[in-house]
Every structure is written in C-alpha cells, then in structure tokens.
C-alpha positions in Angstrom: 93.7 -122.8 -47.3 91.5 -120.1 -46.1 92.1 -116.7 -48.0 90.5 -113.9 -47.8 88.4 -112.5 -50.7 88.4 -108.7 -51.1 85.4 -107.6 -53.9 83.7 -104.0 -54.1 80.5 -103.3 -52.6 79.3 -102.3 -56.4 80.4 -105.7 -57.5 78.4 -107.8 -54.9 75.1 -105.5 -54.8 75.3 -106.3 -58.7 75.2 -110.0 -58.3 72.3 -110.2 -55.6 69.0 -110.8 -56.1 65.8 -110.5 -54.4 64.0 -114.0 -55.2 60.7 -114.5 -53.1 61.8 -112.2 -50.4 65.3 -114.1 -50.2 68.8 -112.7 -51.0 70.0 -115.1 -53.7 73.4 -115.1 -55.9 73.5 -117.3 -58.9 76.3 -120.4 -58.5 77.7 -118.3 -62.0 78.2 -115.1 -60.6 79.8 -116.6 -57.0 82.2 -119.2 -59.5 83.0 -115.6 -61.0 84.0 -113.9 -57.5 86.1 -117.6 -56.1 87.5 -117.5 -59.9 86.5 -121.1 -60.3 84.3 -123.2 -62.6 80.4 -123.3 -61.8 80.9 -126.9 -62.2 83.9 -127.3 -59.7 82.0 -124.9 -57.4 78.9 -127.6 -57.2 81.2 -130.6 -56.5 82.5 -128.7 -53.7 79.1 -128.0 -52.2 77.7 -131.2 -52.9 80.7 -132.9 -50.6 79.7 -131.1 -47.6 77.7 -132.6 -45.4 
C-alpha cells in the first residue's frame, strides 16, 4: 500500500505557500502530486482519526 512518491524540488517549492507564517499546500495541488481527486483526497482525511 505504501509507495513511494518521487516529485522535483521545483515542483514542490511551486505548490507551497507561506500563509500567516505557516507552510501551507492547497488540498488541489497535493490531489495533483497523489494523482487523485480533491474530493477523494478529503474523504480520506476526514476518516482518520
């Protein structure tokens, strides 16, 4: 289950943020990188505890 996700440095600084002094990506850009749906991406968050 666990693979391991290879992406260019110049890719991720792109997609970080600086929002109130916090490193932020937006739940688009990260569906982007896991090649999944925003939507599918919140479900999965919202079952962890």
């Amino acid at each position: 289950m666990n693979q391991e996700i290879t992406i260019s440095e110049e890719i991720s600084t792109d997609k970080i943020y600086h929002i109130r002094g916090q490193k932020t990506m937006l739940d688009r850009d990260l569906a982007q990188l896991y090649g999944v749906a925003t939507k599918a991406l919140k479900q999965a968050r919202s079952k962890k505890p």
